[in-house]
N, C-alpha and C positions, 0 to 999 in steps of 0.2 A: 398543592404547592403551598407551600407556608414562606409568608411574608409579611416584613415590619408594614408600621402603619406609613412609609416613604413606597411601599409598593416594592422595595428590594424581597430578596430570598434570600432568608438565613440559610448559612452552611451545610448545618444538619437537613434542614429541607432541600434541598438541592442534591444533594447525597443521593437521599430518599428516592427523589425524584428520577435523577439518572440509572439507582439500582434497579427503578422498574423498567426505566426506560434501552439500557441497556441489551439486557437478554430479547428484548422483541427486537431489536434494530437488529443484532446480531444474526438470531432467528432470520428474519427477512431478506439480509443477507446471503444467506447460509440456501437460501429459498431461489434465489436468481440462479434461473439453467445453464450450466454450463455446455455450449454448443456440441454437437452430435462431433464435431471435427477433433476436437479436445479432450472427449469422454474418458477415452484408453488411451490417456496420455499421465494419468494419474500427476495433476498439479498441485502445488501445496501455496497456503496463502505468500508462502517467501518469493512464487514464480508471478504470481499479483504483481508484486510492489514492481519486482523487474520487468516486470512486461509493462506496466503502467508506465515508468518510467521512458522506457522505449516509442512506447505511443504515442506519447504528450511533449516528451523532449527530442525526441528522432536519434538516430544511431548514435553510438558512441564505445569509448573502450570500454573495455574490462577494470580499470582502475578510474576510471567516471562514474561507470554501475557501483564500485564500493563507496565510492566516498557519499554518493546520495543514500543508496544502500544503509549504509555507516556499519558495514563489516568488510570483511580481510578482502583483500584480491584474491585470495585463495580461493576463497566460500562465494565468488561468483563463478571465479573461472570453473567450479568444479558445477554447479549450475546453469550455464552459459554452456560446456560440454555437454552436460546430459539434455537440455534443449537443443541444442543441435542436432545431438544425436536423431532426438523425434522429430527433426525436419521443424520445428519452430520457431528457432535461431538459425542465422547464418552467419560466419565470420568471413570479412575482406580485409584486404591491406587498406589500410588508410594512405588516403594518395597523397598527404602532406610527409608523411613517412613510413616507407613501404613495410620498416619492422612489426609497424602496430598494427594492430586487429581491429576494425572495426565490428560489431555485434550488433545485428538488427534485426527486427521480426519479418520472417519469410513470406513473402508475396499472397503465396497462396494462404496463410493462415492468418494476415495481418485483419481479413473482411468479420472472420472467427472471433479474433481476438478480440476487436473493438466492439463487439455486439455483443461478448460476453461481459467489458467492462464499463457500456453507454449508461445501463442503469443506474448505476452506483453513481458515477462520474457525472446523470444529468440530479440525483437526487441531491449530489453536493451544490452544483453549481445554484441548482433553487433555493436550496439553504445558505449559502454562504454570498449569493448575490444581494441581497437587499441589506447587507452590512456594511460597514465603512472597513477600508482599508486595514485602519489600526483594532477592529474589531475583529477582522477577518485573523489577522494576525493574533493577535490575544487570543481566540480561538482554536488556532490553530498550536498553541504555545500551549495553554489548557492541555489539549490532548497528547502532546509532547512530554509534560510535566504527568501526564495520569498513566501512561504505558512506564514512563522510566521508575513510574513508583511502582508499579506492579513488577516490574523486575529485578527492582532490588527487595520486594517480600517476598517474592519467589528464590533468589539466590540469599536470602536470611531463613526460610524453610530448607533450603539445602541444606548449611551450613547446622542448624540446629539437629538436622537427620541424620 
């Protein structure tokens, strides 16, 4: 790790530092079993963030999933369908109003689900707990600011191909 003589990390070191740090976390990741209930259900990490969401925030619509999501209602619902379909999702009428659909993780796969995403979810909370608030936040805004760059060089690789 390179750092001035205040104990900060210059840019370029830090860079450095994450480009190592990076592919093992990923790795590690990539490493947690996804439970025997799940296996041949072939999930992709977009069914993560949606189940995640489900877990930690409890039921909700189809237009709640996109907007934390932050894509179409379309590109859940068609999502939300094909979970269902595998018995993973369920949809009910919401009893505040019967038109709307609620979407929640099924009973029986909910025990599944959460023990496929405890590790991840207890490896954050050890890291992001001995931070302050406005740290957790700036951290959390970091990794916001580092995905949305990596997608606008990947949609500038298109655009040049």
């Amino acid at each position: 790790m390179s750092t001035d003589e205040g104990g900060r990390q210059d840019v370029d070191g830090a860079v450095r530092d994450l480009l190592l740090l990076m592919p093992r976390m990923v790795g590690r990741v990539k490493r947690i079993q996804v439970p025997a209930e799940l296996r041949s259900m072939a999930l992709a990490p977009r069914h993560l963030s949606l189940l995640s969401y489900l877990l930690f925030d409890g039921p909700m619509t189809v237009n709640d999933l996109a907007a934390r999501l932050e894509v179409a209602p379309t590109t859940v619902s068609l999502m939300v369908g094909d979970l269902t379909r595998k018995n993973v999702l369920e949809r009910r009428p919401d009893p505040a109003d019967r038109r709307r659909r609620i979407v929640s993780v099924t009973d029986d796969l909910r025990p599944a689900i959460t023990r496929w995403l405890a590790p991840g979810a207890a490896a954050w909370r050890q890291a992001l707990a001995p931070l302050t608030p406005a740290e957790r936040a700036l951290f959390v805004a970091t990794f916001r600011a580092y995905e949305a760059a990596l997608v606008w060089e990947d949609e500038a690789d298109r655009a040049d191909g």
